[in-house]
TIVO-2410 file (N, C-alpha, C; in nm, 3 decimals):
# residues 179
REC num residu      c1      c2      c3 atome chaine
REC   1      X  15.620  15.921  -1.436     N      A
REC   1      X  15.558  15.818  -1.516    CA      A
REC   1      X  15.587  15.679  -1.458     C      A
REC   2      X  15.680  15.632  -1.436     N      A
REC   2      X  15.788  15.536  -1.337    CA      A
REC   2      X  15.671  15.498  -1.252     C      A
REC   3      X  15.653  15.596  -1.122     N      A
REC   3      X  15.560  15.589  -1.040    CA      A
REC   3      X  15.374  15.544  -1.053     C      A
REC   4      X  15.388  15.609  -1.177     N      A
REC   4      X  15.196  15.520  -1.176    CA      A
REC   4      X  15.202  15.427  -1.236     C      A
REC   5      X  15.337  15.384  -1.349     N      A
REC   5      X  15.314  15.234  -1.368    CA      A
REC   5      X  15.348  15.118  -1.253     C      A
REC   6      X  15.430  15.166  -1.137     N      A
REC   6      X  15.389  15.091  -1.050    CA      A
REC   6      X  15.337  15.108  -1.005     C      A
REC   7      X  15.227  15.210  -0.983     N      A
REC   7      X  15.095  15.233  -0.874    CA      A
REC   7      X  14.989  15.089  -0.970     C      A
REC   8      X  15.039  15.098  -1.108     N      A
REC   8      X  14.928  15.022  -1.184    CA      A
REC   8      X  14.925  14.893  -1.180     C      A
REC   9      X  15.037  14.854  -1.118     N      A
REC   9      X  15.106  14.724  -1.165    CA      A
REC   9      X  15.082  14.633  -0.967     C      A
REC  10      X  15.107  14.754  -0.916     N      A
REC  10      X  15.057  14.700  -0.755    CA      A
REC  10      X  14.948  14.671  -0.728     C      A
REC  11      X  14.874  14.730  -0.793     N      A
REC  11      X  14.716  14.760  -0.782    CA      A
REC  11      X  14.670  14.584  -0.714     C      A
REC  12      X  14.602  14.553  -0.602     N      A
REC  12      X  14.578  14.431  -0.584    CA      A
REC  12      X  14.433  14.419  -0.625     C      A
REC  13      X  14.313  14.454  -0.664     N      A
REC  13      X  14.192  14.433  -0.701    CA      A
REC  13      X  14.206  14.472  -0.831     C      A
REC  14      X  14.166  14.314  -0.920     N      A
REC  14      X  14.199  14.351  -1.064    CA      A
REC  14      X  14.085  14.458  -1.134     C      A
REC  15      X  14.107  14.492  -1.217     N      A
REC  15      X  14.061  14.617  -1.290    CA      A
REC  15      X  13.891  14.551  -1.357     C      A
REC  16      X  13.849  14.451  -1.381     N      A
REC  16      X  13.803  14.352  -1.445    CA      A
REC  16      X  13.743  14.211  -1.376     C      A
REC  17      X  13.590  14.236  -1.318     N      A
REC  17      X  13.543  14.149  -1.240    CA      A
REC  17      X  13.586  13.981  -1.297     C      A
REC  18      X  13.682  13.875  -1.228     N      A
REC  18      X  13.676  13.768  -1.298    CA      A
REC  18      X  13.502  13.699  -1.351     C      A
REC  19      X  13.381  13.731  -1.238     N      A
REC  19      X  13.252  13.688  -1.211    CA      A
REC  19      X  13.195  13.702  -1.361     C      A
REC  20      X  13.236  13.876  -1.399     N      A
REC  20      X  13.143  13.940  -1.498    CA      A
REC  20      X  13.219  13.862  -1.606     C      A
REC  21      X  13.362  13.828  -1.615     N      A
REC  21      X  13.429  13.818  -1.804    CA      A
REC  21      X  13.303  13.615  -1.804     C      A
REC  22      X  13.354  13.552  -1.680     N      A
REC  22      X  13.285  13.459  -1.714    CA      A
REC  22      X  13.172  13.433  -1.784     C      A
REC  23      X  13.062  13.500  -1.720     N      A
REC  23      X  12.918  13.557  -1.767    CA      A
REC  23      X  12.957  13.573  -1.877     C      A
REC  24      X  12.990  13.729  -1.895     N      A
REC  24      X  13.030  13.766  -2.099    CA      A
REC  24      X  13.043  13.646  -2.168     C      A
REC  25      X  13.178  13.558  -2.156     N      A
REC  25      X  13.169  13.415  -2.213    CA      A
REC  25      X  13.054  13.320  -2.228     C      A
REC  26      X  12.962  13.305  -2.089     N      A
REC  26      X  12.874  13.208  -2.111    CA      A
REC  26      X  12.781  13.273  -2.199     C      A
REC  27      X  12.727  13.394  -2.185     N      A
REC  27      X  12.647  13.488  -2.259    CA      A
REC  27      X  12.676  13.434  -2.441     C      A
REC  28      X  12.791  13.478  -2.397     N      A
REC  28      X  12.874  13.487  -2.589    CA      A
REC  28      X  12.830  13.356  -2.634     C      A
REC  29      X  12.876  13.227  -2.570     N      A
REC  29      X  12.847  13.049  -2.614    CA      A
REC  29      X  12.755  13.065  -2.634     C      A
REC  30      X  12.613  13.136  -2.522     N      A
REC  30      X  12.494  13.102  -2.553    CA      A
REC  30      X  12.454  13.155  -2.707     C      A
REC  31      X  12.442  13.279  -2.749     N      A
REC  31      X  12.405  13.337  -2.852    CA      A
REC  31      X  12.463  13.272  -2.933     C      A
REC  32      X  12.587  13.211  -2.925     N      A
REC  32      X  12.657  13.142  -3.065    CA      A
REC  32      X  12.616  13.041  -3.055     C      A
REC  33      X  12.549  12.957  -3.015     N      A
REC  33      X  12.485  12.783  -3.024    CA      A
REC  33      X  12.362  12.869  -3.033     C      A
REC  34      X  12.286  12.979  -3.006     N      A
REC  34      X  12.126  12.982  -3.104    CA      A
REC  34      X  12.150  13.039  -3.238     C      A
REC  35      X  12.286  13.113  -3.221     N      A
REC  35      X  12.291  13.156  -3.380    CA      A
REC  35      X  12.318  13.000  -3.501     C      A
REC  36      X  12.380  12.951  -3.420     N      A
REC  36      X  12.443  12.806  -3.509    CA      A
REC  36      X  12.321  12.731  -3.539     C      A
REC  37      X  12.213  12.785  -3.416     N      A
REC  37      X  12.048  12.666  -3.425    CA      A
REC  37      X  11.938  12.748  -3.572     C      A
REC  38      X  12.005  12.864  -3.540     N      A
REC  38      X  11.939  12.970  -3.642    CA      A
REC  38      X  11.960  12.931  -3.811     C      A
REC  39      X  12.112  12.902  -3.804     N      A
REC  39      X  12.210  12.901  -3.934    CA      A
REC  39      X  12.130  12.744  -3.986     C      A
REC  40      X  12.159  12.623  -3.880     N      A
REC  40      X  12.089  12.463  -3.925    CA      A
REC  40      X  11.986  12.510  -3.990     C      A
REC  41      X  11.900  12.562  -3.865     N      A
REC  41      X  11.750  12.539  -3.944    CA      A
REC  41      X  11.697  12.630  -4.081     C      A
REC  42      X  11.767  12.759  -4.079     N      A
REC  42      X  11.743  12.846  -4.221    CA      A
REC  42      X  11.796  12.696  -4.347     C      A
REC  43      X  11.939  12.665  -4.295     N      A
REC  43      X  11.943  12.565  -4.428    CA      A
REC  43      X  11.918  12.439  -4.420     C      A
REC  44      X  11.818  12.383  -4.328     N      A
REC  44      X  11.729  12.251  -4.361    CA      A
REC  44      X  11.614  12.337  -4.453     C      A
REC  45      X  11.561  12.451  -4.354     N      A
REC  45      X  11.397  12.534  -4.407    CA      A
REC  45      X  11.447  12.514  -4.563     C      A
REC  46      X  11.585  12.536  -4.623     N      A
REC  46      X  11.584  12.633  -4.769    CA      A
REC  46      X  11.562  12.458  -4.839     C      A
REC  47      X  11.678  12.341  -4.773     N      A
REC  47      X  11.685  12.221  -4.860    CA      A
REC  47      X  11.524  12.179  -4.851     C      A
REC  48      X  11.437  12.231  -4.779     N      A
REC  48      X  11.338  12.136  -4.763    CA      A
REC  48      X  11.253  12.229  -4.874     C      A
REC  49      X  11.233  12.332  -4.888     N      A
REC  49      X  11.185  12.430  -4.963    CA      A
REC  49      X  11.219  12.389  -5.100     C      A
REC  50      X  11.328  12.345  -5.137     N      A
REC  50      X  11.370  12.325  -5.326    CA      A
REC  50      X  11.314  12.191  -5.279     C      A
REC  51      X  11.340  12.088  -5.227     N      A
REC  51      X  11.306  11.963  -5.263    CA      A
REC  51      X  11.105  11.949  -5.221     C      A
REC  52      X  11.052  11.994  -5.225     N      A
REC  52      X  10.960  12.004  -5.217    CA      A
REC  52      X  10.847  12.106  -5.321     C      A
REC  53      X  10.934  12.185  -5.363     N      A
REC  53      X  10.919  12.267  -5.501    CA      A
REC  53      X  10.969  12.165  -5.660     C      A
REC  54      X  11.076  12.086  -5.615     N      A
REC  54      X  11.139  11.963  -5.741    CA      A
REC  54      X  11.006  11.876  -5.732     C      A
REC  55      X  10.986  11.813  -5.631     N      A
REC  55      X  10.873  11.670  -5.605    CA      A
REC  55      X  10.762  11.730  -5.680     C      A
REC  56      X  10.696  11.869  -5.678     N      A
REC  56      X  10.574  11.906  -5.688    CA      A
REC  56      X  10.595  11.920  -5.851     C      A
REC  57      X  10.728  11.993  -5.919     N      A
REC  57      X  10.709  12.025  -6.012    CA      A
REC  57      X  10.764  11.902  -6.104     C      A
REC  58      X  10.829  11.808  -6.039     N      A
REC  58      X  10.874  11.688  -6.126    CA      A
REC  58      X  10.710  11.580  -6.139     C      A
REC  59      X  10.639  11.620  -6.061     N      A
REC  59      X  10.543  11.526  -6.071    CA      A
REC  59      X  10.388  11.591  -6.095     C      A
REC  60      X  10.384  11.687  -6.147     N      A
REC  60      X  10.268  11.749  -6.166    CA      A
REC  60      X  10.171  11.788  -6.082     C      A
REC  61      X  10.146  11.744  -5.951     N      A
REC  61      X  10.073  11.702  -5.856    CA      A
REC  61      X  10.001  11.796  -5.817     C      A
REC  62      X  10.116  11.960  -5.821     N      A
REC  62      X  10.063  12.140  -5.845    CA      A
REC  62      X   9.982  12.181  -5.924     C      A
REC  63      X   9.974  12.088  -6.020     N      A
REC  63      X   9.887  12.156  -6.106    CA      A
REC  63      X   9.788  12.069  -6.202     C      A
REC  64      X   9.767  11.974  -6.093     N      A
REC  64      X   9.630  11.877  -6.082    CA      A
REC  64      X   9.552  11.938  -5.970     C      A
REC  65      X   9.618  11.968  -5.885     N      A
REC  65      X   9.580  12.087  -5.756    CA      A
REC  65      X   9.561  12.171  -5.784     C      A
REC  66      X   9.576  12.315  -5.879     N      A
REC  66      X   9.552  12.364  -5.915    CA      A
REC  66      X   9.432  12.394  -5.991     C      A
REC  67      X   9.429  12.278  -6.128     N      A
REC  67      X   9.302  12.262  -6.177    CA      A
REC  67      X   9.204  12.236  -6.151     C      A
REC  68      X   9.204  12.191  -5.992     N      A
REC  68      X   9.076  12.109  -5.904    CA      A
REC  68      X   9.015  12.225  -5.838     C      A
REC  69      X   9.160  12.306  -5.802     N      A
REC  69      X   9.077  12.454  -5.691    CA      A
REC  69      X   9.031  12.510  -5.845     C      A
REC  70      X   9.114  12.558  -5.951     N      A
REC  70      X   9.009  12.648  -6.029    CA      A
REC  70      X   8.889  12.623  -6.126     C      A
REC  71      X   8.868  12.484  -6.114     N      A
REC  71      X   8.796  12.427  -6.233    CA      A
REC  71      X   8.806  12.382  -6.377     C      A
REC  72      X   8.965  12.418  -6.356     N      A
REC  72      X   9.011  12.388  -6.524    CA      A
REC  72      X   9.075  12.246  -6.532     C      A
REC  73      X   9.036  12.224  -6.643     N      A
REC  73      X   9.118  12.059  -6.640    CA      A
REC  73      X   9.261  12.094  -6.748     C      A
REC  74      X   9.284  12.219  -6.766     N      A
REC  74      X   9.446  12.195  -6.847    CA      A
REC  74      X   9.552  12.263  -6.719     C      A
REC  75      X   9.677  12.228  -6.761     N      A
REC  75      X   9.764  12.195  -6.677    CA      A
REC  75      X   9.866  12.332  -6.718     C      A
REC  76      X   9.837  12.463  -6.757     N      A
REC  76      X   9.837  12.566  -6.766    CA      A
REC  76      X   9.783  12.658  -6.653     C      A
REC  77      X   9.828  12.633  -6.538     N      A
REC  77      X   9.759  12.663  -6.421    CA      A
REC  77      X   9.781  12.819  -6.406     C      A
REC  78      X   9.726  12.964  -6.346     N      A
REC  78      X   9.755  13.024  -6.239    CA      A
REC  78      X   9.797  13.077  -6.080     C      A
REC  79      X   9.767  12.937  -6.049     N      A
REC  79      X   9.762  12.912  -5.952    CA      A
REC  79      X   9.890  12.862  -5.878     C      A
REC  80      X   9.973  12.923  -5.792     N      A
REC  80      X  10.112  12.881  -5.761    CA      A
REC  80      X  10.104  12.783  -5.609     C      A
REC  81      X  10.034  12.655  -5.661     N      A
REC  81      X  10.059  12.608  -5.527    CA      A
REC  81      X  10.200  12.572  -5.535     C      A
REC  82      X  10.281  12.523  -5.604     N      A
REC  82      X  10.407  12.486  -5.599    CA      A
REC  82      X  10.429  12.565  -5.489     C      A
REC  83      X  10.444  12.695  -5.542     N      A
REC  83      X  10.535  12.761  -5.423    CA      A
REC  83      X  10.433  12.768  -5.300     C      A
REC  84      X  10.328  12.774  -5.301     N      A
REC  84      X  10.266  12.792  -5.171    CA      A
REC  84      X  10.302  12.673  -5.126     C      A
REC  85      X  10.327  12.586  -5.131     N      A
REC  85      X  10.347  12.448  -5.057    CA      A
REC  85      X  10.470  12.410  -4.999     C      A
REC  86      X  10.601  12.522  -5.093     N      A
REC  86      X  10.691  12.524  -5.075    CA      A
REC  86      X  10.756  12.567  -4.983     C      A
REC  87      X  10.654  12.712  -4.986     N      A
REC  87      X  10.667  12.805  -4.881    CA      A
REC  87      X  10.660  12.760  -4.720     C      A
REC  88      X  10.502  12.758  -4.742     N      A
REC  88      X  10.462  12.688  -4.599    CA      A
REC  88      X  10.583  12.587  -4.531     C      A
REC  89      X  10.680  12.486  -4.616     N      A
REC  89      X  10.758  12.404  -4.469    CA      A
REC  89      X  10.829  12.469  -4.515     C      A
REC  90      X  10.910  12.577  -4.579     N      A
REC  90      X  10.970  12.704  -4.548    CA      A
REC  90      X  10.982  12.771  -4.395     C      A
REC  91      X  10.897  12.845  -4.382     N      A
REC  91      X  10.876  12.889  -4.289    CA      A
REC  91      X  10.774  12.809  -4.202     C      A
REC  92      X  10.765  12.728  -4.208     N      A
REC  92      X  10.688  12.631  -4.068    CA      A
REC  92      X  10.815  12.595  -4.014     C      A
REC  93      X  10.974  12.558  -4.084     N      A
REC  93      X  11.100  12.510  -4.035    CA      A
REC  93      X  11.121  12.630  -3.948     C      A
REC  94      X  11.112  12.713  -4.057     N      A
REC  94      X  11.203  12.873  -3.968    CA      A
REC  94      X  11.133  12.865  -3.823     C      A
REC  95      X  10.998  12.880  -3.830     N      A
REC  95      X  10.977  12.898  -3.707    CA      A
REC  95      X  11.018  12.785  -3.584     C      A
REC  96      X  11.010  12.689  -3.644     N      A
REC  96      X  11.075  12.613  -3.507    CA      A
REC  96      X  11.215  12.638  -3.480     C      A
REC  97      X  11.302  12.649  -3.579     N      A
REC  97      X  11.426  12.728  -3.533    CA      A
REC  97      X  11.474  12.849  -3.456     C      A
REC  98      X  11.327  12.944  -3.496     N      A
REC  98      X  11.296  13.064  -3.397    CA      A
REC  98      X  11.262  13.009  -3.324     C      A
REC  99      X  11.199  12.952  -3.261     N      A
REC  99      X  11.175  12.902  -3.111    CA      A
REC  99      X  11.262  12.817  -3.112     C      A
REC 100      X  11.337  12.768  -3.116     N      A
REC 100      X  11.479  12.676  -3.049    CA      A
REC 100      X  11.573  12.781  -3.029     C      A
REC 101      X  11.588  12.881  -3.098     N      A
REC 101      X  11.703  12.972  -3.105    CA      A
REC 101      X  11.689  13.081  -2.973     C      A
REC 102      X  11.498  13.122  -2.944     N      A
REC 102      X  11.479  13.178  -2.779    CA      A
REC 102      X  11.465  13.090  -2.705     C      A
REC 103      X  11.425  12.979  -2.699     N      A
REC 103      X  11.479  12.863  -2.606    CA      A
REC 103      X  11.637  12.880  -2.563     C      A
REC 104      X  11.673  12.848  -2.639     N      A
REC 104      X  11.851  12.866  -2.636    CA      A
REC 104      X  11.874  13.003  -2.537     C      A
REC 105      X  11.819  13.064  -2.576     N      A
REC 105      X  11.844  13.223  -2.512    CA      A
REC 105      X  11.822  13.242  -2.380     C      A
REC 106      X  11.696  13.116  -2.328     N      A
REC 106      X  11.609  13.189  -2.268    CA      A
REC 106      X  11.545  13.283  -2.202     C      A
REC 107      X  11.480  13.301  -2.317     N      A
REC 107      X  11.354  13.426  -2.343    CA      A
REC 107      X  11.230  13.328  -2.364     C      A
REC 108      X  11.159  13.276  -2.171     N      A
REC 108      X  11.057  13.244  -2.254    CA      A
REC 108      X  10.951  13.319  -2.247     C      A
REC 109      X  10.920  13.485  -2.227     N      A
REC 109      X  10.818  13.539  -2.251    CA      A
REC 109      X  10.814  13.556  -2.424     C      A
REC 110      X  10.880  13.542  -2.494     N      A
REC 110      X  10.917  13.517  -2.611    CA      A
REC 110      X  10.901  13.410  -2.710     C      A
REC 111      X  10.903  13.324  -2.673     N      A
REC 111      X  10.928  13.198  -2.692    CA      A
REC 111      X  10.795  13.085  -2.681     C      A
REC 112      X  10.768  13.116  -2.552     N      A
REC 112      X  10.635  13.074  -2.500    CA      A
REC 112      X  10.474  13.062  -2.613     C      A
REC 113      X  10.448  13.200  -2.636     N      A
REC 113      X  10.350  13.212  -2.720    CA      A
REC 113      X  10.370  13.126  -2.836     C      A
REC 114      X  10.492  13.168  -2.906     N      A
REC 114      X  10.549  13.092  -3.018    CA      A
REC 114      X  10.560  12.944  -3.023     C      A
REC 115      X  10.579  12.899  -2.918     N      A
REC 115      X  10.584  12.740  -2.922    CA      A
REC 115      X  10.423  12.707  -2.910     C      A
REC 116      X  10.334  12.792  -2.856     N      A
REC 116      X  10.184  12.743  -2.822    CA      A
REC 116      X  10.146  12.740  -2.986     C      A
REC 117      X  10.200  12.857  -3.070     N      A
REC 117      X  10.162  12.848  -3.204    CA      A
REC 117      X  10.158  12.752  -3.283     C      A
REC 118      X  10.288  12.726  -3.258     N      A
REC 118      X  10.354  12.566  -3.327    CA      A
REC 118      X  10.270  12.458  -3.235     C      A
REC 119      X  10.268  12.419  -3.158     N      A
REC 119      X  10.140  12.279  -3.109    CA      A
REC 119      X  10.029  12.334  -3.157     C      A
REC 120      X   9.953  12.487  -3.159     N      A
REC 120      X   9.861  12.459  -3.238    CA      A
REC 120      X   9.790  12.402  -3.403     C      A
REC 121      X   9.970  12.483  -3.455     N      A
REC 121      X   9.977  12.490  -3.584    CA      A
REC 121      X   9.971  12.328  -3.627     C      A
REC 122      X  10.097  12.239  -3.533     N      A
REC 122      X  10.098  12.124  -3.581    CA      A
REC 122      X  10.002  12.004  -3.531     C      A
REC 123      X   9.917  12.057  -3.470     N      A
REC 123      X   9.825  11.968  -3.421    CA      A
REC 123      X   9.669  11.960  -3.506     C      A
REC 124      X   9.696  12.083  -3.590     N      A
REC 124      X   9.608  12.093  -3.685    CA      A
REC 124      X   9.623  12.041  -3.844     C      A
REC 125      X   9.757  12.013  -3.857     N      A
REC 125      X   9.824  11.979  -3.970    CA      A
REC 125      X   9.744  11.814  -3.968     C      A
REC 126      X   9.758  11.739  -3.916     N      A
REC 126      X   9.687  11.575  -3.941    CA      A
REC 126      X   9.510  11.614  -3.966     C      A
REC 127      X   9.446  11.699  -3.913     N      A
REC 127      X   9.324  11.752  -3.937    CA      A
REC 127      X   9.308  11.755  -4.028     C      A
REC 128      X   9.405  11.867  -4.144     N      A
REC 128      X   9.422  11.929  -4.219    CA      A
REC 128      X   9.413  11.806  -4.346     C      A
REC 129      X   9.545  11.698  -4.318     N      A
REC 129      X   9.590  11.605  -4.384    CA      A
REC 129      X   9.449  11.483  -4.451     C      A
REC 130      X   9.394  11.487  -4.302     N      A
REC 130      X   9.246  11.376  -4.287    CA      A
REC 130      X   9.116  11.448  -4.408     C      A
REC 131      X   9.132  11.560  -4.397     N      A
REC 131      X   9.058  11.657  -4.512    CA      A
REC 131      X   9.078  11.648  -4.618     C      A
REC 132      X   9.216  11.655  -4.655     N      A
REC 132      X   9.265  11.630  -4.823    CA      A
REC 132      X   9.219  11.493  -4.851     C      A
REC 133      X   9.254  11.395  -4.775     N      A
REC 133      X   9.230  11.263  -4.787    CA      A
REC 133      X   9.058  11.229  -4.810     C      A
REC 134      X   8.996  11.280  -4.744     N      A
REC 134      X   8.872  11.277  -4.761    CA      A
REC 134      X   8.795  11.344  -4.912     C      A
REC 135      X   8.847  11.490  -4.933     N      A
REC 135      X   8.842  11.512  -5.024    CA      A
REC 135      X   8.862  11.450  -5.168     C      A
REC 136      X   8.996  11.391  -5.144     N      A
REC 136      X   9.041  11.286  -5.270    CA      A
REC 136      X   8.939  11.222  -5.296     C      A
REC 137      X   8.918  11.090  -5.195     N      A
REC 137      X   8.841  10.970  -5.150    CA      A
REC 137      X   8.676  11.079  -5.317     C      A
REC 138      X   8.621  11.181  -5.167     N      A
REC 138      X   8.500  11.221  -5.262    CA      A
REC 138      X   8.536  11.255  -5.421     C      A
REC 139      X   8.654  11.323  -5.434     N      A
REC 139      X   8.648  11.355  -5.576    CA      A
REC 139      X   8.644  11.200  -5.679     C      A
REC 140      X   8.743  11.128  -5.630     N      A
REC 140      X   8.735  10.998  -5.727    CA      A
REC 140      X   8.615  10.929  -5.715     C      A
REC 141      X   8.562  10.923  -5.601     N      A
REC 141      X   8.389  10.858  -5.626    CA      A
REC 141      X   8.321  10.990  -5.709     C      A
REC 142      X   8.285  11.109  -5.708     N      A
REC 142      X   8.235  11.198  -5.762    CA      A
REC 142      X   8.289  11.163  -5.943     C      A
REC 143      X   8.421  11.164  -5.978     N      A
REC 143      X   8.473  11.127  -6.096    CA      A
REC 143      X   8.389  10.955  -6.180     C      A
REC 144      X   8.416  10.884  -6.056     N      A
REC 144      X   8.393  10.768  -6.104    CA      A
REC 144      X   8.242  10.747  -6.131     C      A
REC 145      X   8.121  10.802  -6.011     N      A
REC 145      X   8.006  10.816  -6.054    CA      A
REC 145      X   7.989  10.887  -6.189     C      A
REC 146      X   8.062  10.992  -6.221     N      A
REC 146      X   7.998  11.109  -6.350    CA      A
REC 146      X   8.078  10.983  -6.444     C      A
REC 147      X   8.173  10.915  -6.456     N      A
REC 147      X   8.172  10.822  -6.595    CA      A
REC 147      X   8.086  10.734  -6.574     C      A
REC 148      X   8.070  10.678  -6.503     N      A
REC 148      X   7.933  10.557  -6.513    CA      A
REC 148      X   7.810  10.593  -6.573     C      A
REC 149      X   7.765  10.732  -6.523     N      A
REC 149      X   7.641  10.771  -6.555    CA      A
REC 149      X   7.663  10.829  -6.727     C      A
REC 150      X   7.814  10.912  -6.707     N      A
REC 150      X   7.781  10.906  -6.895    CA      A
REC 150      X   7.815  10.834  -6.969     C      A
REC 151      X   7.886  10.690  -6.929     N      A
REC 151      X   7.844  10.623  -7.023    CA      A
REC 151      X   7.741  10.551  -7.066     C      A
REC 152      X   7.636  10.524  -6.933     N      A
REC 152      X   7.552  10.464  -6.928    CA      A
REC 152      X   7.446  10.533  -7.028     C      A
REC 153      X   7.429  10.685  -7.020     N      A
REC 153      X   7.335  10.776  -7.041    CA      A
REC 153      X   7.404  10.761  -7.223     C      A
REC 154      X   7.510  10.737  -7.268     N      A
REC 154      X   7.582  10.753  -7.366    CA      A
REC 154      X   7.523  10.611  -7.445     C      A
REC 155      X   7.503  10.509  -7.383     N      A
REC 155      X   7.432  10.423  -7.440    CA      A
REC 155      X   7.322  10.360  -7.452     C      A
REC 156      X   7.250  10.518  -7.415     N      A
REC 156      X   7.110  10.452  -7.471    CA      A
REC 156      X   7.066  10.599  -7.554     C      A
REC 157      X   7.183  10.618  -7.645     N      A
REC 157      X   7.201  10.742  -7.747    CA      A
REC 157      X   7.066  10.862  -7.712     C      A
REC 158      X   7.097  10.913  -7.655     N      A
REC 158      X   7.007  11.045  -7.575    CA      A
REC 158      X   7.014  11.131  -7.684     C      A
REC 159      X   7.197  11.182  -7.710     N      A
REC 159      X   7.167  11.261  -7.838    CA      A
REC 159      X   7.114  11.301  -7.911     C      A
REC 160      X   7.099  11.123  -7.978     N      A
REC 160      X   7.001  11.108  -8.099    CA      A
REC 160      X   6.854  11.116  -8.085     C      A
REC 161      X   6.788  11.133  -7.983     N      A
REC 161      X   6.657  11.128  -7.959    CA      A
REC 161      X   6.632  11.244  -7.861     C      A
REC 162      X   6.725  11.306  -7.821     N      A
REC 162      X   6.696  11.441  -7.777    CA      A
REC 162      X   6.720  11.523  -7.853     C      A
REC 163      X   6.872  11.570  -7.883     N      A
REC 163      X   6.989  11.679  -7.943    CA      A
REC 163      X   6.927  11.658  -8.085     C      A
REC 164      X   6.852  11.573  -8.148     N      A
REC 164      X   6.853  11.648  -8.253    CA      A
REC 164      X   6.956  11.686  -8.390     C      A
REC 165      X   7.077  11.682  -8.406     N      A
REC 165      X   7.185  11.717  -8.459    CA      A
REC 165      X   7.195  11.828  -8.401     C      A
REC 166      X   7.210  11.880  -8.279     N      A
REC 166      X   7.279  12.006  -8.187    CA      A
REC 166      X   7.374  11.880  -8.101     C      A
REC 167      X   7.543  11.924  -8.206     N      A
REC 167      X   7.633  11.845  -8.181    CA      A
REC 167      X   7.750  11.893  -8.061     C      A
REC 168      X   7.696  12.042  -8.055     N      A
REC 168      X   7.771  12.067  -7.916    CA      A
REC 168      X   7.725  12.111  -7.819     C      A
REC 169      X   7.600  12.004  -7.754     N      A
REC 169      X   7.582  11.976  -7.631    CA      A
REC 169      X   7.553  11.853  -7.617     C      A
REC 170      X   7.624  11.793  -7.569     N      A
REC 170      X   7.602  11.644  -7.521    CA      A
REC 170      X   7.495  11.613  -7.390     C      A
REC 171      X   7.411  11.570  -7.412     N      A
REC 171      X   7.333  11.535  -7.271    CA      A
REC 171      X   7.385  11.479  -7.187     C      A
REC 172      X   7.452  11.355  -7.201     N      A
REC 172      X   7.495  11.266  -7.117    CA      A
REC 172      X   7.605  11.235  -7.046     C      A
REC 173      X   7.692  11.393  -7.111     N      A
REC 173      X   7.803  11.479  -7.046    CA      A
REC 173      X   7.776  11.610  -6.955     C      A
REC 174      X   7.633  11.643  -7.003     N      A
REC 174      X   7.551  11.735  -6.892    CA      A
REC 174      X   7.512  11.675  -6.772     C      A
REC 175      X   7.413  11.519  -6.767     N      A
REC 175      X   7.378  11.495  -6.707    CA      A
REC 175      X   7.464  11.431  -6.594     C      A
REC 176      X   7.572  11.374  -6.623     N      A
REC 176      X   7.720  11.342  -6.565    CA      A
REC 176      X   7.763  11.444  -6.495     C      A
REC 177      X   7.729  11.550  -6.559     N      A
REC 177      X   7.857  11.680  -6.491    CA      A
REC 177      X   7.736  11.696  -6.370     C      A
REC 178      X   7.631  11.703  -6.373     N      A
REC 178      X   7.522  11.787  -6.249    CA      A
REC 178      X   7.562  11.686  -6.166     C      A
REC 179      X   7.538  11.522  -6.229     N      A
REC 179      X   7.548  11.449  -6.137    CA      A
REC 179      X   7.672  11.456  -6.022     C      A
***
């Protein structure tokens, strides 16, 4: 026994490439700075996710949105944009963290597609933005035309010279709404 622990102990070529433990190490740093890029961005994605679910639901804004996509004007919505809105920079974060995290790795057959996603995704987002805005713009002229016209139509009593005493249909709330 004596004898092979000094056969073990003479041994001049260590057992253990110094080349390869380095590698292992740089390997190891790497995965642990994309896991750490992984860990940031899950908890910006989550803070940005509640504070963006608070804004929507502290200010109604979900379910003025709501009532516009379904046609209802009460604030009893079905419609969960809250969370859809919430969601979306949810995971619009995650994913850039997934692609920082195979960046980090690099893996860019991986990575690559994914980042083309994201410039497409976010290059469409101001498009997207210019649309709502436009939309608004039309709905409040669309709003503001239909009161002009019923009040206008409201004062030159249509009702009374159409309706007849048929008290639940208003003309000049019909003719407003087509308008």
């Amino acid at each position: 026994m004596t004898m092979f622990t000094c056969w073990f102990l003479a041994q001049e070529t260590p057992i253990v490439d110094p080349a390869l433990l380095n590698q292992l190490f740089s390997d190891s740093w790497t995965l642990i700075q994309g896991l750490l890029i992984l860990l940031v961005g899950w908890i910006i994605a989550s803070i940005v996710r509640g504070v963006v679910k608070k804004i929507l639901h502290n200010t109604e804004i979900d379910n003025q949105i709501a009532g516009w996509i379904s046609g209802n004007d009460s604030s009893d919505s079905s419609i969960p944009i809250e969370k859809w809105l919430s969601d979306f920079a949810y995971w619009l974060i995650i994913l850039f963290a997934v692609v920082a995290f195979l960046n980090t790795l690099q893996l860019e057959a991986v990575y690559q597609p994914l980042n083309s996603l994201l410039g497409e995704l976010t290059s469409f987002l101001p498009k997207l933005l210019g649309a709502g805005i436009l939309s608004a713009i039309a709905w409040l002229l669309a709003t503001l035309a239909k009161t002009i016209i019923t009040r206008v139509l409201g004062s030159f009593n249509l009702e009374e010279k159409l309706g007849e005493g048929n008290e639940l249909i208003s003309v000049s709330q019909t003719i407003g709404n087509a308008i």
